[in-house]
DONU-212647 format. One record per atom (N, C-alpha, C, O): residue in three letters; x, y negated, z. Coordinates in steps of 0.001 Angstrom, whole numbers, padded with zeros to 6 digits, always signed. Each point is the difference from the previous one (the first is absolute). Layout:
BEGIN
ALAXYZ ...
REM end
This chain:
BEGIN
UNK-064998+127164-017737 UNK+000893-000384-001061 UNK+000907-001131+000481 UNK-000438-001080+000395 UNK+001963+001457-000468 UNK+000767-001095+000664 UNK+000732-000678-001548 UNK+000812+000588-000715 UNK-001368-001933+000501 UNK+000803-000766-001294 UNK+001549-000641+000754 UNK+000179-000303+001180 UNK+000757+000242-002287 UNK+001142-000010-000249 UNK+000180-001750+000428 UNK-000980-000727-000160 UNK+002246+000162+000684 UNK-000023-001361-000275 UNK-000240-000373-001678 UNK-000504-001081-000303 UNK+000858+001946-000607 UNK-000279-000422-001357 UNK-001264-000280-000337 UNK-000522-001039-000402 UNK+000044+002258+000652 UNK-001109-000210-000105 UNK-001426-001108+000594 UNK-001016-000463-000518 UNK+001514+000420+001549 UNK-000492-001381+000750 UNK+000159-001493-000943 UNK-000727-000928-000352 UNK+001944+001291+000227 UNK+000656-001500-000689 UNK-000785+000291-001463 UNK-000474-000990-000556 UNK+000356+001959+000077 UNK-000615-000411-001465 UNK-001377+000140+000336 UNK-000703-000846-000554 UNK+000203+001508+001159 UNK-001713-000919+000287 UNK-000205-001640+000110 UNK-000950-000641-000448 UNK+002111+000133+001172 UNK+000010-001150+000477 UNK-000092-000749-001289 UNK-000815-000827-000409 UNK+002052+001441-000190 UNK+000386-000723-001110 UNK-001263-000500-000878 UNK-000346-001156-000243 UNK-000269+002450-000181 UNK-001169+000005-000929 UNK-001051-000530+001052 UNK+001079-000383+000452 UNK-001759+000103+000123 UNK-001085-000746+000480 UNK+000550-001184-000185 UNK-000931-000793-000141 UNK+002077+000172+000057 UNK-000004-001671-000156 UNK-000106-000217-001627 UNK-000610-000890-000593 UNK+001452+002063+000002 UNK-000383+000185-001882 UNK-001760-000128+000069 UNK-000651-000973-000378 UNK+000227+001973+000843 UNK-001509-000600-000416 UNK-000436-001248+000772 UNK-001016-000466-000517 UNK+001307-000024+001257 UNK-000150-001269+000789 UNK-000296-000866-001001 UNK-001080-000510-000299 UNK+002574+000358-000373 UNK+000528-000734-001244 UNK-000737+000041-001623 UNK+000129-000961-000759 UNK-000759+001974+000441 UNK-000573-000333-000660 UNK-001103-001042-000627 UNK-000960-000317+000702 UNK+001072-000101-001748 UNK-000963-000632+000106 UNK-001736+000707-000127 UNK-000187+001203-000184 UNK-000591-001903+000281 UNK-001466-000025-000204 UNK-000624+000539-000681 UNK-001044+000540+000368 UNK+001584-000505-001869 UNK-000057+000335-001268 UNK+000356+001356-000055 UNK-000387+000615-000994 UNK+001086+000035+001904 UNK+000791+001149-000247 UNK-000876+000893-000563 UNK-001009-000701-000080 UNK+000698+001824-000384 UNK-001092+001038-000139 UNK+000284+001050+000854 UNK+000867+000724-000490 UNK-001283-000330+001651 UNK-000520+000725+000611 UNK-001240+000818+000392 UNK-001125-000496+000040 UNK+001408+001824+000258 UNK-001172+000743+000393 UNK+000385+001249+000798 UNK+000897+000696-000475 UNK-001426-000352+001549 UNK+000515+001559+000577 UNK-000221+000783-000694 UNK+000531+001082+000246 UNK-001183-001154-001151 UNK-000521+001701-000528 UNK+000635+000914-000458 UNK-000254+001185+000218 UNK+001537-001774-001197 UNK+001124+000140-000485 UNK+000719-000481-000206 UNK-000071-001208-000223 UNK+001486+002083+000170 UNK+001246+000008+000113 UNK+000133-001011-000654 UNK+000202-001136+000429 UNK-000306+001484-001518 UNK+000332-001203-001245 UNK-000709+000576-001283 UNK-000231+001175-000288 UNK-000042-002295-000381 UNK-000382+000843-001292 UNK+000303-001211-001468 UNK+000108-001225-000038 UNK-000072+001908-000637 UNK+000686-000456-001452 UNK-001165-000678-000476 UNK-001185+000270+000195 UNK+002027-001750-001243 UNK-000734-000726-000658 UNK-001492+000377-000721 UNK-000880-000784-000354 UNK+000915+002404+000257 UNK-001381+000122-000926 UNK-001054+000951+001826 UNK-001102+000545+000057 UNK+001828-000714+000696 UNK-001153+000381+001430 UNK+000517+001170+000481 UNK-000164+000361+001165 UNK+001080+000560-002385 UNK-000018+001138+000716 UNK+001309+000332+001358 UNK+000787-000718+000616 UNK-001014+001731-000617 UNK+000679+000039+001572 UNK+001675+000113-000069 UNK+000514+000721-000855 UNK+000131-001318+001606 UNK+001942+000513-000081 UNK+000121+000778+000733 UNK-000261-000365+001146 UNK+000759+002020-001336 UNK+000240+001093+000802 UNK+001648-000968+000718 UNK+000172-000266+001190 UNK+000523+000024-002013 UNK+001218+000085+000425 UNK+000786-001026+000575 UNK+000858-000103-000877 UNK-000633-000508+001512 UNK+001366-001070+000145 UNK+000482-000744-001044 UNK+000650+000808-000662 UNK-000587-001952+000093 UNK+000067-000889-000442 UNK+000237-001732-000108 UNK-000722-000637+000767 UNK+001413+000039-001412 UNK-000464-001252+000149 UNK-000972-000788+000179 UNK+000146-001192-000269 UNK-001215+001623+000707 UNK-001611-000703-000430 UNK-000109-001253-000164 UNK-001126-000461+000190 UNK+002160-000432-000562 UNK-000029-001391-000490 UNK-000456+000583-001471 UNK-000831-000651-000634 UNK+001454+002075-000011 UNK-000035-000264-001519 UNK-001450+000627-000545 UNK-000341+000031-001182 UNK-000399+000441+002271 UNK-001414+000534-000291 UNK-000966-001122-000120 UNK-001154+000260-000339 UNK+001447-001252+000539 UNK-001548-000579+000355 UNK-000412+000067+000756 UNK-001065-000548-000282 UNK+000961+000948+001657 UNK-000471+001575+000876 UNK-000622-001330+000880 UNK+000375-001169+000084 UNK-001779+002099+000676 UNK-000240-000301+001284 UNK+000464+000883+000564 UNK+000038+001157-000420 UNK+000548-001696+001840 UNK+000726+001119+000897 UNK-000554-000065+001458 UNK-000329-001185+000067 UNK+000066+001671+000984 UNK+000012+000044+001062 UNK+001463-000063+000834 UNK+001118+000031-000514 UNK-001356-000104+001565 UNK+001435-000525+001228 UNK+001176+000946-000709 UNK+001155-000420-000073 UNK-001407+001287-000269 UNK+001003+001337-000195 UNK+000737+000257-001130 UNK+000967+000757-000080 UNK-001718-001758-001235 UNK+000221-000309-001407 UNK+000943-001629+000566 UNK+001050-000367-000528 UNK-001558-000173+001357 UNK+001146-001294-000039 UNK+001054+000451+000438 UNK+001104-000419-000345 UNK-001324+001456+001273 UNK+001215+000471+000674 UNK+001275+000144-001408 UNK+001037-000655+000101 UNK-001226+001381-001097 UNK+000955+000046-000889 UNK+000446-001281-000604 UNK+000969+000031-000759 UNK-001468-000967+000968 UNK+000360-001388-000619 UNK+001376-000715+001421 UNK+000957-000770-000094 UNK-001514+001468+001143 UNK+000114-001086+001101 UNK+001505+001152+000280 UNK+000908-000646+000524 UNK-000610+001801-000714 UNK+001293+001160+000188 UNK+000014+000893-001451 UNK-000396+001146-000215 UNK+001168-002393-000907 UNK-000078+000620-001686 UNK+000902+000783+000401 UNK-000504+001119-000096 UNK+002020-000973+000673 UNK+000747+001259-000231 UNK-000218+001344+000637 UNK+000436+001107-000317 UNK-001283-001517+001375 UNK-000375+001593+000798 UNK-001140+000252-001079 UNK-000020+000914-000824 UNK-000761-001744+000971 UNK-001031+000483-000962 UNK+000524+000751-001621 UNK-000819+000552-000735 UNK+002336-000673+000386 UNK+000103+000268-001341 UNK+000724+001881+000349 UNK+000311+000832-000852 UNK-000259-000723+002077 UNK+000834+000951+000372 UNK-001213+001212+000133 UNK+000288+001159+000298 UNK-001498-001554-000531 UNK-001133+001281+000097 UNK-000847-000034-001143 UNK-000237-000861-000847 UNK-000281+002395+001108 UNK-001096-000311-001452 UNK-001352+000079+000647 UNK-000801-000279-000892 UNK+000134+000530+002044 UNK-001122+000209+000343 UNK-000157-001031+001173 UNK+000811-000167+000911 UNK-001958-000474-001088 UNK-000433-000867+001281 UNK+000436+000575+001468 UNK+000445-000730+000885 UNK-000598+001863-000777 UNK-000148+000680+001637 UNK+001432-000212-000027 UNK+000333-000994+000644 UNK+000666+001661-001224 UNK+000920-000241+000184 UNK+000956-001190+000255 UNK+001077+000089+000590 UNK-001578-001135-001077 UNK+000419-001153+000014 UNK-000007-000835+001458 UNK+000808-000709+000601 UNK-002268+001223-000355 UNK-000460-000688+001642 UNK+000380+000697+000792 UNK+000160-000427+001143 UNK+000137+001826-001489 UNK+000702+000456+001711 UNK+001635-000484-000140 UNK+000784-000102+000944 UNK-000577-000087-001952 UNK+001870-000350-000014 UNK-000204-001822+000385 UNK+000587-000433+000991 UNK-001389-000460-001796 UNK-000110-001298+000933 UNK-000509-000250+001317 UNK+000621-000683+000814 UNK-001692+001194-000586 UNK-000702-000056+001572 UNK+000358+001298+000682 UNK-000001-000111+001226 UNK+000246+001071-001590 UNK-000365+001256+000686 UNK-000958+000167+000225 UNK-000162+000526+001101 UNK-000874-000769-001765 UNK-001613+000502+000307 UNK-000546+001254-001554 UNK+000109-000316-001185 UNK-000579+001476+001624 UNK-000613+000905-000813 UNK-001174-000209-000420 UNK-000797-000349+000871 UNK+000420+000438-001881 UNK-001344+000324-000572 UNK-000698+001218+000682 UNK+000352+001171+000138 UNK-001593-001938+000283 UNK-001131+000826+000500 UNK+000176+000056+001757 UNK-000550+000842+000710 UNK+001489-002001-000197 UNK+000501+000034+001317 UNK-001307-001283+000487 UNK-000464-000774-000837 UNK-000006+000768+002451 UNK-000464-001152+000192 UNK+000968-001269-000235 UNK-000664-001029-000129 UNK+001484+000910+000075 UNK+001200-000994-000498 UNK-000397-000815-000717 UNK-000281-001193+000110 UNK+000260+002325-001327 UNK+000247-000458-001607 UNK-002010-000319-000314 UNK-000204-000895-000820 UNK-001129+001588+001438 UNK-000914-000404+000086 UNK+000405-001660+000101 UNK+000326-000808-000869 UNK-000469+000713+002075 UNK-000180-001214+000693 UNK+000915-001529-000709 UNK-000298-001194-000048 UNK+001068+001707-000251 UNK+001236-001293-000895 UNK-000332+000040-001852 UNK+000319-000852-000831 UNK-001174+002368+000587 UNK+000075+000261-001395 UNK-000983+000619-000578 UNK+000184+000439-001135 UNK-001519-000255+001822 UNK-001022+001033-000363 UNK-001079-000674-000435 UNK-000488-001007+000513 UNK+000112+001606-001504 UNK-001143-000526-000900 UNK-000826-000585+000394 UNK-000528-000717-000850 UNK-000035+000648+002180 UNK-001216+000140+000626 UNK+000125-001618+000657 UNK-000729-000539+000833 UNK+001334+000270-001189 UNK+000438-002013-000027 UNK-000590+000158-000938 UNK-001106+000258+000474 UNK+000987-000209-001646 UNK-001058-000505-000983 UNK-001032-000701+000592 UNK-000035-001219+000165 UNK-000810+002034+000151 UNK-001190-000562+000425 UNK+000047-000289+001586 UNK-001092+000126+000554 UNK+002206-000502+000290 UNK-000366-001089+000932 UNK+001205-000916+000112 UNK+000006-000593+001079 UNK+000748+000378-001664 UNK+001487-001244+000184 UNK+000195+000212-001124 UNK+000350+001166-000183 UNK-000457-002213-001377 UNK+000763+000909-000862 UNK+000661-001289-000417 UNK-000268-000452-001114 UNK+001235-000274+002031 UNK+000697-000418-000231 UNK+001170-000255-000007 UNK+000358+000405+001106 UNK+001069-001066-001919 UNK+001028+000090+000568 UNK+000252-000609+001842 UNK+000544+000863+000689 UNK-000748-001662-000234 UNK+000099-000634+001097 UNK+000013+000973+000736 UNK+000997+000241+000680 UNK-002715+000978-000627 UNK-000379+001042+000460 UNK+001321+000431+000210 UNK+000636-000565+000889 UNK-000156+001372-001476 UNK+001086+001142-000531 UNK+000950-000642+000889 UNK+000224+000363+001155 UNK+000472-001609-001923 UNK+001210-000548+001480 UNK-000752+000107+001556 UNK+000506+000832+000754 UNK-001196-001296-000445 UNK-000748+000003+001442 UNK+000212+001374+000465 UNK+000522+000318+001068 UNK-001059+000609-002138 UNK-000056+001260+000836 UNK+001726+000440+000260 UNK+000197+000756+000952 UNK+000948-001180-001713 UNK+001019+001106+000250 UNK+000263-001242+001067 UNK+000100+000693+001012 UNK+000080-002050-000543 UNK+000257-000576+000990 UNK-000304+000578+000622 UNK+000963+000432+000635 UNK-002520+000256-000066 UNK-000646+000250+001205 UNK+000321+001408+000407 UNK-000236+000445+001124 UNK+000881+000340-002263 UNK+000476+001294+000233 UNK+001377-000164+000193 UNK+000382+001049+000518 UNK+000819-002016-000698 UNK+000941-000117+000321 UNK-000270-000414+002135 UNK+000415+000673+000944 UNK-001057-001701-000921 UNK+000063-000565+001379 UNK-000697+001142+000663 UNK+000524+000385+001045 UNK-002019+000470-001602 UNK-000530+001482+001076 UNK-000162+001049-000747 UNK-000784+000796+000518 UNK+001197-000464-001520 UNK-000889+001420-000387 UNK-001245-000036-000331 UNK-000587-001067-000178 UNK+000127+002012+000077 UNK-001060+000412-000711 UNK-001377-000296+000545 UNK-000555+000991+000474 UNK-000154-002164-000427 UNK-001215-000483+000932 UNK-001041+001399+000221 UNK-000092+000783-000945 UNK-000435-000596+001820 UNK-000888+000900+000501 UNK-001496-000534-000666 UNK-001039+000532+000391 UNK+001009-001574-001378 UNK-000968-000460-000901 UNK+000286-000404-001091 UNK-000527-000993-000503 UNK+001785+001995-000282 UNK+000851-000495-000865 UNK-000841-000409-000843 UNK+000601-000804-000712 UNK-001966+000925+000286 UNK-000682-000596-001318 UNK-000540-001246+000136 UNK-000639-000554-000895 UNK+000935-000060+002304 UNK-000815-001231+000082 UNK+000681-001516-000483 UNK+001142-000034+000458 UNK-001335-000747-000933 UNK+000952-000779-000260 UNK+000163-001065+001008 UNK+000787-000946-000010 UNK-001597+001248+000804 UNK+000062-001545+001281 UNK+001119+000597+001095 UNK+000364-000526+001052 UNK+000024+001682-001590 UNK+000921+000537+001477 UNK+001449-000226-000657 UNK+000951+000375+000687 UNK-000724-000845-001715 UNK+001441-000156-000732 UNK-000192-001390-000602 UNK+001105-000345-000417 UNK-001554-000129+000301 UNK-000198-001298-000895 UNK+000530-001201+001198 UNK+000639-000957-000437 UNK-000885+001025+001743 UNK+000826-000943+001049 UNK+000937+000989+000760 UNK-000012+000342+001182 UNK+000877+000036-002275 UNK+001437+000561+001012 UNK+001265-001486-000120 UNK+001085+000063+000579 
REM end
């Protein structure tokens, strides 16, 4: 998979957005985002106006509101900002659930697209000691 200078540049972009967050933020990998009463957002949205916990991919719409207003489905959204597909090792590794239960934090999430901007895809992509000092 060869990413775009755009695409480069808006990974970049968004790992210093979650950088920037604060502490408080609500985060979780598990999902996208989900609405003030828990349940899930199929679609593209503001998620400032949900309440929402979001994972890297739900800030992403906070951190690129007009691309983000230009789609209605998550997948779509991330291959037009990153160029990365759903269900790609890519989009695993920068966006897959399975951070839940071992990084499930924002910091996590920036670290990993740094470490995939400077090499690709670690040959131990689930470990967090192999991205956490890039």
């Amino acid at each position: 998979m060869k990413l775009t200078k755009r695409h480069r540049a808006n990974l970049r972009k968004h790992a210093k957005f979650l950088y920037a967050l604060p502490d408080i933020s609500k985060f979780d990998m598990e999902r996208i985002a989900l609405d003030g009463r828990g349940e899930g957002i199929q679609y593209v949205c503001d998620v400032r106006d949900c309440g929402s916990v979001m994972c890297s991919l739900g800030y992403a719409a906070l951190c690129f509101p007009r691309i983000a207003g230009m789609h209605d489905k998550w997948n779509e959204f991330c291959n037009d900002v990153f160029g990365i597909v759903s269900g790609d090792i890519e989009w695993e590794f920068l966006f897959g659930t399975e951070w839940t239960y071992i990084d499930n934090t924002i910091t996590g999430a920036a670290d990993r697209i740094i470490y995939f901007l400077k090499h690709g895809i670690p040959d131990g992509c689930w470990n967090p000691e192999v991205y956490q000092t890039s």
